[in-house]
N, C-alpha and C positions, 0 to 999 in steps of 0.2 A: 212585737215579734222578738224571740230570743235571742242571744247575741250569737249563737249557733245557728241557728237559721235563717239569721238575716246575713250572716257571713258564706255559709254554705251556699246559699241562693247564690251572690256574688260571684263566688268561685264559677257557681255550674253554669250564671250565664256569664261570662267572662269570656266564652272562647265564641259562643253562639257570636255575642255582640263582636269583635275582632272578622268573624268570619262576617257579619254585615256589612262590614268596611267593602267589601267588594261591589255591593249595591249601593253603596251611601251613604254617607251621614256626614253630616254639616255643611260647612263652607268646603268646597273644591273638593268634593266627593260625589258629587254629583254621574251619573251616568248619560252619555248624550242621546240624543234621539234616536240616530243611526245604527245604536248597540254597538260603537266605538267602547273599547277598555275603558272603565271609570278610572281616574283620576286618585292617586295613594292617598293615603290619608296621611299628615305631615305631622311629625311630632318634633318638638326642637328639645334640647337639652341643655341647659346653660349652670356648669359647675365654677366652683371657687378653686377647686382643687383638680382633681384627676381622674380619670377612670377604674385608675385601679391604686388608688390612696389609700387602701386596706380599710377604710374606716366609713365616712360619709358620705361620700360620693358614692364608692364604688357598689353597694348594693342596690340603690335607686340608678343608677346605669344595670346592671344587670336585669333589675326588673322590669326595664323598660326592653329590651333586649329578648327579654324573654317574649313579654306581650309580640313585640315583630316578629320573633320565630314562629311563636303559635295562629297569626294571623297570614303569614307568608309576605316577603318584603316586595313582591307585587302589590300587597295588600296599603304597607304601613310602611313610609317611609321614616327613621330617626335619624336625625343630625345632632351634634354633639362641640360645644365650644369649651374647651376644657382650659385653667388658670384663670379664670376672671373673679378672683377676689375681690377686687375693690370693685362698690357698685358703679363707680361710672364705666369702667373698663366693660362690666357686666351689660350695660343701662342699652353700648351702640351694636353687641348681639342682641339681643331682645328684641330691640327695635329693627331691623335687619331681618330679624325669623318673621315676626309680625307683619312687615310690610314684603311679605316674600308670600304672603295667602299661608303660614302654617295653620294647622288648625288648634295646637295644642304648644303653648310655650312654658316647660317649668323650668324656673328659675329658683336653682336649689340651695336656698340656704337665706337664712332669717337676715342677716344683711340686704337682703335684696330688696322688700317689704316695701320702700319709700319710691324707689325706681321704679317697680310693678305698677305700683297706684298710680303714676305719672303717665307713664306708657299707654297702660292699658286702657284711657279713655280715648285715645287718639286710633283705635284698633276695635271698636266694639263688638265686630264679630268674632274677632279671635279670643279663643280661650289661654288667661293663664291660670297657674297654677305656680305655686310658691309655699318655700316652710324653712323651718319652722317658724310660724306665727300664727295671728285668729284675723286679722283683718281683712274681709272679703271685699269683693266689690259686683256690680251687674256681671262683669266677665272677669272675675278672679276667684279662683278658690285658696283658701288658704289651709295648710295641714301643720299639724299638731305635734306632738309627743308629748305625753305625759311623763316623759323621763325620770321626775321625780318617783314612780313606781319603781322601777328596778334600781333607780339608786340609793332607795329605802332598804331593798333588798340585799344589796352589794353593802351597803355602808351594817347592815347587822352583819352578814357575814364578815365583814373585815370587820369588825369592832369585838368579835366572839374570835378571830385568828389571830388577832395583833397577840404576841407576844414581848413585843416592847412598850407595846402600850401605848403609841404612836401612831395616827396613820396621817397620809398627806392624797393632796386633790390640786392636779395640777389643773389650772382653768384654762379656757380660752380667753373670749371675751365676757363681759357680766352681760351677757343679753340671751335671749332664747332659750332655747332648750338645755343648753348648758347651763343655767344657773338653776333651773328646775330641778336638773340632775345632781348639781351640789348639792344644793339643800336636801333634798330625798336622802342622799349620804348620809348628809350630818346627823338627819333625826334618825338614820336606822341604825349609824354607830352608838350614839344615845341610846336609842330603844335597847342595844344589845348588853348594858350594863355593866360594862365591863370596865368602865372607868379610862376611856380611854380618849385622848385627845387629837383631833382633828383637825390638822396644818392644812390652809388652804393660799394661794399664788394661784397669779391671773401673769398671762402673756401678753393677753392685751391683742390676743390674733387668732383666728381658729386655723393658720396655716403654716404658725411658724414652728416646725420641727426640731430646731434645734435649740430654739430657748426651752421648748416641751421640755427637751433632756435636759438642759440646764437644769431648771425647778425640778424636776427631779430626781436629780443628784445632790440637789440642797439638801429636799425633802429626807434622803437616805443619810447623807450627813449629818442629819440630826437627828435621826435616829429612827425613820420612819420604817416601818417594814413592810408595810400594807398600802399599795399606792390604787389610784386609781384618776381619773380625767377623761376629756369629749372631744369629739371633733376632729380632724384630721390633721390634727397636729399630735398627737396621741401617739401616734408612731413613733416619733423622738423620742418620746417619754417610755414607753413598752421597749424599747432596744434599750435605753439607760437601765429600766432596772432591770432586764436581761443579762445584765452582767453581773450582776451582784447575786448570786444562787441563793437562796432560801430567803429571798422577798417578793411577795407576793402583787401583780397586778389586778387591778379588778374593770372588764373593760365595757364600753359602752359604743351606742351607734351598731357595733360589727360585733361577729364572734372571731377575733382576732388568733385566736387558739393557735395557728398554725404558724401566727409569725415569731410567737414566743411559745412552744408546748410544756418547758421546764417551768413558765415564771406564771402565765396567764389561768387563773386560778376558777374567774366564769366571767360569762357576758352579756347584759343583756342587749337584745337581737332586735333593730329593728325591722318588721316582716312587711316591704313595700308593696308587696307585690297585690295584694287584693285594694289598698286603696289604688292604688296605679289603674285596676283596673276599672274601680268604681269613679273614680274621674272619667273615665274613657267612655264608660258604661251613663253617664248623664249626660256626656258632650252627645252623644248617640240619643238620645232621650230629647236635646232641643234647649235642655240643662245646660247654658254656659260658664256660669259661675254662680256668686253669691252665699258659696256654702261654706263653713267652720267644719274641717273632716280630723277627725284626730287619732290616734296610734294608741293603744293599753291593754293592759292587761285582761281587759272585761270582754271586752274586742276580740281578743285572742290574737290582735297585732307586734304586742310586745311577749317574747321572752327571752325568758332568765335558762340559760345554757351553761351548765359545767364541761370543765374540762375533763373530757373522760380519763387521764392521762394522771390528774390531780385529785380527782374528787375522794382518792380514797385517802384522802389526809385531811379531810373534814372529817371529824368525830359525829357519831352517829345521830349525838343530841341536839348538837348545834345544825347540821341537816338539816333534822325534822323539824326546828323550830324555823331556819325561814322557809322551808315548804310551806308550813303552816301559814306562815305570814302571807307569801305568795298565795292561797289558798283563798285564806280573808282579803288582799287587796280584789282578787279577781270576784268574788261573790257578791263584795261592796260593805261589805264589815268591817274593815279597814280602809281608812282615805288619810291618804298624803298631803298634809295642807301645805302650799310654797309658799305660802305670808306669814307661814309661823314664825 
């Protein structure tokens, strides 16, 4: 099946399946004998950060938000534990939603990977879900990003706009998707031949904000002009070089555009909302877990978002050559290797 048809399917039964929640599906969905009200369907949500962190968290909260609008909160119950960075703080929500009959526990963010695995055998009926990572389990699913795709993409664009010749990459931690998305950078600054060099700093945190701005403010101190970095700590980082006018960010996870319109240059977009609902869409199927679901461009789950604000200060050539790019990653003509 095409990746358009197999996604379009998705979509169209997305809302049929949400509206089944009222008949059934899984554990505590059940409808009783009597034709008593069934039972909501229980989704828990377990962030490191916030609901509205402008970055990681807060799109997978709205797309969950969304699925309960569209199902009606008769339907679908969501609960929501927001600041639990460290996996243990995270490990005694989990365990709490799991042992409360949820039917559906995501536990969001690649930290969380060792806690899930733990957990989840003690809970077999309950479904989790967790990312970014690949390790599934009977009742775990684990999700993706290919991040290194848009940051192939972002890293040519910034490497064809540097004008000093300089860009920098503020990190989180070296794990997960954020280091897929560095590397994707660094080869597509390379790709764009421009002879330009690539400063990269790690925080060592995917939530601390204010070393974000720290690194970069180094990174501009020495002369970067073109920044970019992951995770929701990014923020820190996107206000720093919001103050410096004519340096450029380039953002990832979110289309940030609104929190900086002068500085944030494009983004690529992560689009939760059809995997959210193809977990939902298997837990309904009898499908607890065991699956590798992941996020790209081929997918049609990740894109690449200009700033309509900005984009007319990208010259017309440099454009169309990462279109182009973008073009071949999605057709598969082009692959981003992260062991290079």
């Amino acid at each position: 099946m095409s990746k358009t048809s197999y996604w379009t399917q998705v979509a169209a039964t997305g809302l049929l399946v949400l509206l089944l929640f009222v008949t059934g599906c899984g554990s505590g969905t059940t409808s009783s004998p009597d034709g008593a009200k069934p039972k909501k369907f229980r989704i828990a949500l377990v962030l490191p950060s916030t609901v509205d962190d402008l970055s990681w968290a807060q799109p997978m909260y709205e797309s969950l938000k969304k699925l309960q609008t569209a199902a009606g909160q008769d339907a679908v119950e969501l609960s929501v534990s927001e600041r639990l960075g460290r996996p243990i703080e995270a490990g005694t929500a989990i365990r709490q939603y799991a042992s409360q009959g949820y039917d559906i526990v995501f536990a969001h963010g690649a930290q969380f990977q060792s806690i899930v695995k733990e957990i989840a055998h003690e809970f077999p009926k309950v479904t989790f879900a967790y990312g970014a990572g690949y390790l599934t389990g009977p009742n775990i699913f684990a999700y993706d990003i290919e991040a290194q795709e848009g940051g192939y993409l972002l890293g040519l664009l910034a490497g064809k706009m540097s004008k000093s010749k300089i860009v920098g990459i503020v990190g989180p931690m070296e794990a997960g998707h954020g280091v897929k998305f560095n590397k994707g950078f660094q080869q597509g600054v390379i790709a764009s031949k421009a002879g330009v060099t690539t400063r990269i700093a790690y925080t060592g945190s995917f939530t601390d904000v204010v070393k974000a701005g720290d690194i970069a403010k180094t990174h501009m101190d020495a002369g970067a002009d073109v920044l970019t970095g992951s995770s929701q700590q990014s923020v820190g980082a996107v206000k720093a070089v919001a103050g410096k006018p004519g340096i450029y960010w380039m953002s990832t996870d979110a289309d940030q555009t609104y929190l900086a319109p002068d500085t944030i240059l494009a983004s690529q977009v992560y689009k939760w909302d059809q995997l959210v609902t193809k977990i939902v869409d298997l837990r309904k199927q009898g499908v607890i877990g065991g699956q590798h679901l992941t996020l790209s461009f081929k997918q049609g789950l990740l894109e690449l978002r200009y700033n309509p604000k900005l984009i007319g200060k990208i010259p017309p050539d440099v454009l169309a050559v990462v279109k182009q790019a973008e073009k071949d990653i999605t057709d598969g003509t082009l692959t981003i290797d992260v062991f290079k």
